[in-house]
MARBA-3410 file (N, C-alpha, C, O; in Angstrom, 1 decimal):
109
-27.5,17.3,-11.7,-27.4,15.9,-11.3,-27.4,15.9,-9.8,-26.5,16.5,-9.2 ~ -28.5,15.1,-9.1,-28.1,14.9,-7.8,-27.0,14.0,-7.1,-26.2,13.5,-7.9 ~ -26.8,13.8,-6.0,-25.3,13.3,-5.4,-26.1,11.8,-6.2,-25.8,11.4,-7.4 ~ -27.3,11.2,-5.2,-27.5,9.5,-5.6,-27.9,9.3,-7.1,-28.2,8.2,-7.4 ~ -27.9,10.1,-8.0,-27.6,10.1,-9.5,-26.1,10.0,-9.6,-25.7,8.9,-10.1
-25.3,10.8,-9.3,-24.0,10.9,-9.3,-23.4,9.6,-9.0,-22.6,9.3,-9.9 ~ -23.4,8.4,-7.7,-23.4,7.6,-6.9,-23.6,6.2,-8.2,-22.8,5.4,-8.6 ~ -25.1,6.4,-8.4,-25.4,5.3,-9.3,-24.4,5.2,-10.8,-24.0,4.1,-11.3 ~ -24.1,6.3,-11.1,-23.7,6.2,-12.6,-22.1,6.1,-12.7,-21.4,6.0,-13.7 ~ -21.6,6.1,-11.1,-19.7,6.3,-11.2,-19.7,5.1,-11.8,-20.6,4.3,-11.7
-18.3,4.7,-12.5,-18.0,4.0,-12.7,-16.6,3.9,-12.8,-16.1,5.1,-12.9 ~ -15.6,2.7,-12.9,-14.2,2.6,-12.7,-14.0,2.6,-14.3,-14.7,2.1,-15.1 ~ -13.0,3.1,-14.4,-12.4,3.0,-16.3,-10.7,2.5,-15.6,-10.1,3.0,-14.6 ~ -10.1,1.4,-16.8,-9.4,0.6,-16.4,-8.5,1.0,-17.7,-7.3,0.8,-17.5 ~ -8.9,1.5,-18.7,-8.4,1.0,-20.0,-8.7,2.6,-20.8,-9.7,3.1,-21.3
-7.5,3.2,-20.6,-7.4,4.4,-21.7,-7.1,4.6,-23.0,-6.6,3.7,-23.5 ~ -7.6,6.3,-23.9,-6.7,6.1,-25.1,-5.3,6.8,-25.2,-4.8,7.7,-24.6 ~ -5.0,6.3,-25.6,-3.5,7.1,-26.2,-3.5,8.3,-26.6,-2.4,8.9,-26.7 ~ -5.1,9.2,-27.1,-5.0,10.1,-27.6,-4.9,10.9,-26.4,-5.6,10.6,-25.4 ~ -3.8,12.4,-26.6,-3.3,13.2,-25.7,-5.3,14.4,-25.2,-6.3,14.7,-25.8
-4.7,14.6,-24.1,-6.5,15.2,-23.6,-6.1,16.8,-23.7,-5.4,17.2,-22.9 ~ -6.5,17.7,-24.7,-6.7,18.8,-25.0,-6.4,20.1,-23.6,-7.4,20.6,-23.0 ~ -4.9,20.7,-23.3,-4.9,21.3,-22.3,-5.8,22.3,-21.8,-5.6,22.8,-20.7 ~ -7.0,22.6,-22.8,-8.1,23.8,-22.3,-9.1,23.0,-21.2,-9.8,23.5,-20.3 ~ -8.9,21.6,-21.7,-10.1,20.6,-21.2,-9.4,20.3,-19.8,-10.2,20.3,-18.9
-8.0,19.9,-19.5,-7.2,19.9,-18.3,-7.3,20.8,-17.0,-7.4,20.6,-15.8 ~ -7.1,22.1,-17.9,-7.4,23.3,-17.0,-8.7,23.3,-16.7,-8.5,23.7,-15.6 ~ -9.7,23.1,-16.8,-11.1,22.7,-17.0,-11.3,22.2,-15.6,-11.5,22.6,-14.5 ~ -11.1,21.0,-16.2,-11.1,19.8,-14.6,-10.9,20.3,-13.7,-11.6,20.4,-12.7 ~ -9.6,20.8,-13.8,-8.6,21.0,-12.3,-9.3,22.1,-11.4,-9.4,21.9,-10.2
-9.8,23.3,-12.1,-10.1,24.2,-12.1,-11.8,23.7,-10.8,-12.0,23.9,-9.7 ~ -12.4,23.0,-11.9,-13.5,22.6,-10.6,-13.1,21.3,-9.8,-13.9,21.0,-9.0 ~ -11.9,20.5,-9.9,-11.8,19.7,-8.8,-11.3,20.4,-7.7,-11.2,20.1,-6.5 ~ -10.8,21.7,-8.3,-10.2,22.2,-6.5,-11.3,23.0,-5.6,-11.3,23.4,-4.4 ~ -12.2,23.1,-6.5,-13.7,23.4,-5.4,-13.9,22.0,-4.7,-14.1,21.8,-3.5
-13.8,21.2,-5.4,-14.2,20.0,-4.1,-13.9,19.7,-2.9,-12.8,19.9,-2.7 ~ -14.6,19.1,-1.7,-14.7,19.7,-0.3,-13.3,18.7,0.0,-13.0,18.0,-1.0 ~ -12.6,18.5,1.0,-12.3,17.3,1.7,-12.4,17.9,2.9,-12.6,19.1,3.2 ~ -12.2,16.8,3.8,-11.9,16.5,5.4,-11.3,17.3,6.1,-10.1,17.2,6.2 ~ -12.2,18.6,6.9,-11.9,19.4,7.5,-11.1,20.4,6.6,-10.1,21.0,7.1
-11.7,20.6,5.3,-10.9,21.5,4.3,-9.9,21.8,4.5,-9.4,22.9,4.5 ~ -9.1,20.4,4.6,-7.4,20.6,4.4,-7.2,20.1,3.1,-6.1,20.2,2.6 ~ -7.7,19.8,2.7,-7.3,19.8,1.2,-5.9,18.5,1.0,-4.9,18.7,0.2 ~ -6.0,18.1,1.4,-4.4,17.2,1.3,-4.1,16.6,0.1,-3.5,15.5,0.4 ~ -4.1,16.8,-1.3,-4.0,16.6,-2.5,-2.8,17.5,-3.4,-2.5,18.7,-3.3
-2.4,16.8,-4.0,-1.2,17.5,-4.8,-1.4,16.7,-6.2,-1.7,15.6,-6.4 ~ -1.3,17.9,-7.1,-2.2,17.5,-8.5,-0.8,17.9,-9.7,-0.3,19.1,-10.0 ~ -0.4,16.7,-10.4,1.1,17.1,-10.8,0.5,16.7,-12.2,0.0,15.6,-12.2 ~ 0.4,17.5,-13.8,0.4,17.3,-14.8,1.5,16.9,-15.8,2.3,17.7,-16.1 ~ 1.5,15.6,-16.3,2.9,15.4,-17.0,2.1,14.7,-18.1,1.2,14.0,-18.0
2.9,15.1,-19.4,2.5,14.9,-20.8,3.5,15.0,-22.1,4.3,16.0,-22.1 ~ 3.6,14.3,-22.9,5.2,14.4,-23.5,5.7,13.7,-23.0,5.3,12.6,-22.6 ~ 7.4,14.1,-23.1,8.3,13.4,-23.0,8.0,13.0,-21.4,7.9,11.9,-20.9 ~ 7.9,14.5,-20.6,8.0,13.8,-19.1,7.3,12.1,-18.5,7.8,11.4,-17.5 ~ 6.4,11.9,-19.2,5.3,10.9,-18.8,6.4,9.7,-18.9,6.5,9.1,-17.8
7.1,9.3,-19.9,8.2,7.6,-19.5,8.7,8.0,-18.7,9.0,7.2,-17.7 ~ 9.2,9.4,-18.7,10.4,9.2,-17.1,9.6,9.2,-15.7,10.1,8.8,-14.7 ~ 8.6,9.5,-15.9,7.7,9.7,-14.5,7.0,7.7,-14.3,6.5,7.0,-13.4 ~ 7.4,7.6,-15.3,6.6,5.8,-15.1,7.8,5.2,-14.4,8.0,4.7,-13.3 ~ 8.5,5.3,-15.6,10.0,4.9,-14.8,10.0,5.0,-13.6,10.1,4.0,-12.9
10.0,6.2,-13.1,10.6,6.4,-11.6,9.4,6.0,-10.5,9.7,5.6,-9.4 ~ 8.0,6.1,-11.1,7.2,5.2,-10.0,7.3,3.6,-9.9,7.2,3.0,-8.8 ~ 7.6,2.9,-11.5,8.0,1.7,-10.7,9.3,1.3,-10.0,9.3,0.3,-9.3 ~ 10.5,2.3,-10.1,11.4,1.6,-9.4,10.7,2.0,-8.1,10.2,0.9,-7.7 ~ 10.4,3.1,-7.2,9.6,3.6,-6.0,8.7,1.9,-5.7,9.0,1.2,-4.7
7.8,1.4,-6.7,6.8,0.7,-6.4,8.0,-0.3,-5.5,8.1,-0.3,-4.3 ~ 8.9,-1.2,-6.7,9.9,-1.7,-6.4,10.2,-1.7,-5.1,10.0,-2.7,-4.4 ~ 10.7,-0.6,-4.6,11.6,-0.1,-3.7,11.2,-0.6,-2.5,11.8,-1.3,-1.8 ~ 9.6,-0.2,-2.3,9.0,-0.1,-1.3,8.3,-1.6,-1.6,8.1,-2.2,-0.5 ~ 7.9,-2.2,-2.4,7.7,-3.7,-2.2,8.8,-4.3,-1.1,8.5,-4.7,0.0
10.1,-4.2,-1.6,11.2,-4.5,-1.2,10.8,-4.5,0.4,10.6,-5.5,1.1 ~ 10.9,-3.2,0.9,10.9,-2.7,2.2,9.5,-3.2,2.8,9.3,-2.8,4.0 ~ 8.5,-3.8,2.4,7.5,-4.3,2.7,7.8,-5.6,3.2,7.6,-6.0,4.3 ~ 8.4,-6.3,2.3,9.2,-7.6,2.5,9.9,-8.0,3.5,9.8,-9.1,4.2 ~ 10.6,-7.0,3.7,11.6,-6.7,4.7,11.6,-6.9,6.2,12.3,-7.4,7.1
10.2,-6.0,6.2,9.6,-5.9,7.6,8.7,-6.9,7.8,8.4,-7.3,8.9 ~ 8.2,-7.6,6.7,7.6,-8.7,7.1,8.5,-9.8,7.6,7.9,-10.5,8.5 ~ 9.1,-10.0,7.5,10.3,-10.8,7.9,10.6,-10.7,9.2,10.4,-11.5,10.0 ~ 11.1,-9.2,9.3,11.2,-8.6,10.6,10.3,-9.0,12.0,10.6,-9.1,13.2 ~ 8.8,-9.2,11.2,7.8,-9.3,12.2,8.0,-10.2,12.6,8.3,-10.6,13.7
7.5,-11.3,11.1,7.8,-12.8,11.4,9.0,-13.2,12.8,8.7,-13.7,13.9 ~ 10.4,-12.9,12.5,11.4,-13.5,13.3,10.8,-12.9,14.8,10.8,-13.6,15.8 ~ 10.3,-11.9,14.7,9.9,-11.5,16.3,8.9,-12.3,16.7,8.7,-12.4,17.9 ~ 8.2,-12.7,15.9,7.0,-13.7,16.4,7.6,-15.1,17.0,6.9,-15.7,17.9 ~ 8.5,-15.5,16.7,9.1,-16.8,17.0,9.8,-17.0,18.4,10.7,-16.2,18.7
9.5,-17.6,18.8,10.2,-17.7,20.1,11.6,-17.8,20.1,12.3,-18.0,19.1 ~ 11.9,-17.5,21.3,13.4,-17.2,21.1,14.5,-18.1,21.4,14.2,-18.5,22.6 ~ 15.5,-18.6,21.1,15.7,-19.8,20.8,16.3,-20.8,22.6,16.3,-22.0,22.8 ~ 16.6,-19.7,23.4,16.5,-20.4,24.6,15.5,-21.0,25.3,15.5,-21.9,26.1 ~ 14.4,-20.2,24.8,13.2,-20.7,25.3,12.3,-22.0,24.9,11.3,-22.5,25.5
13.2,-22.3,23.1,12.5,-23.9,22.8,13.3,-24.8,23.6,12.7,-25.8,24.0 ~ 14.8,-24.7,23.9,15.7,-25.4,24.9,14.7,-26.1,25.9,14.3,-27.3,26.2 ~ 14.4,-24.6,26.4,13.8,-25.1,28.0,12.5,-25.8,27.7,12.2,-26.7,28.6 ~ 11.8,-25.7,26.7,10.6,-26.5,26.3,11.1,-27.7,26.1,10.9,-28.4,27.2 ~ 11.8,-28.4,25.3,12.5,-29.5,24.6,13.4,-30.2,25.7,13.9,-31.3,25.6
13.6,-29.3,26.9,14.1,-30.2,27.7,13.7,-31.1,28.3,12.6,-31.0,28.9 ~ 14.4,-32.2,28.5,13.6,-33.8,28.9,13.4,-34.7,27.9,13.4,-35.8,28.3 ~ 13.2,-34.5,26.7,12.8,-35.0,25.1,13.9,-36.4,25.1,13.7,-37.6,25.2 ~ 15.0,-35.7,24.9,16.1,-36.1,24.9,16.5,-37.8,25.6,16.8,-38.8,25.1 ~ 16.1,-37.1,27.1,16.4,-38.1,28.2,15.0,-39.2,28.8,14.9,-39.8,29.9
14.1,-39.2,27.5,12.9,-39.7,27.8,12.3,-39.4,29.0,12.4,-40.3,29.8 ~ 11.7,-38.2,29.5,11.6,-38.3,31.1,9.8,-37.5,30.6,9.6,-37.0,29.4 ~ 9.0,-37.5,31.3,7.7,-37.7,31.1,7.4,-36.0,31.8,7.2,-35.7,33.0 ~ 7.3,-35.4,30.9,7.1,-34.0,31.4,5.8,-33.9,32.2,5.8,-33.1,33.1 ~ 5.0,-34.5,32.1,3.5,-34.6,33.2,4.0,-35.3,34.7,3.5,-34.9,35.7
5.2,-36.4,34.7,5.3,-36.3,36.2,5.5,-36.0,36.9,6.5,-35.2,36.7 ~ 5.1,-35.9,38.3,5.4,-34.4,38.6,6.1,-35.5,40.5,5.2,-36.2,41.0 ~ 7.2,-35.5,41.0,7.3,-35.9,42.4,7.3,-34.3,43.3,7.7,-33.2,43.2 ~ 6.6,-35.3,44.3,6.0,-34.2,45.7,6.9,-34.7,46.7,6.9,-34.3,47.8
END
C-alpha cells in the first residue's frame, strides 16, 4: 500500500467490541508500531497494555485524573479572568466625578 492509499482509507472507529483481542495479535502490533518513525527519532511514546481485571481500575483512575485536571483548568481560568480586570483603585479613579455630576470633558485652562 502506498502512503496516499494509506491516507485515503484511514478512518476513525469510535465504537468497539467487547471481545478481548488475542495476545499473539497484540504482540504483533506493537512489534511493528515501534518501527514507526517520529520526530527527530525520539520516539516519545509509552505503550502500557492492560486487560482483565486491571482495565476498571485503570478507567477509574483516568477519570478521576480527567476530573482533577478539569478542575485545575477551571481554576486558572478564573485566575486569568481576575487578572484581566482592572484593579479596583483604578475603577475609583475612572468613576470619579460620577457621583458629583461634574463633566469629565471640561477641561479649565
Amino acid at each position: 500500500m502506498h502512503v496516499s492509499e494509506a491516507v485515503a482509507a484511514r478512518k476513525s472507529v469510535r465504537a468497539f467490541l467487547d471481545k478481548p483481542v488475542p495476545e499473539g495479535l497484540l504482540k504483533e502490533l506493537l512489534t511493528k508500531a515501534n518501527r514507526a518513525p517520529s520526530g527527530g527519532n525520539l520516539q516519545p511514546w509509552r505503550v502500557f497494555v492492560l486487560n482483565g481485571e486491571s482495565m476498571p481500575e485503570f478507567l477509574q483512575h483516568l477519570a478521576q485524573r480527567t476530573e482533577r485536571e478539569a478542575h485545575d483548568r477551571a481554576r486558572s481560568k478564573g485566575d486569568i479572568e481576575r487578572r484581566r480586570q482592572p484593579r479596583r483603585g483604578l475603577r475609583r479613579g475612572r468613576d470619579r466625578g460620577s457621583g458629583v455630576r461634574v463633566d469629565r470633558n471640561e477641561h479649565t485652562t
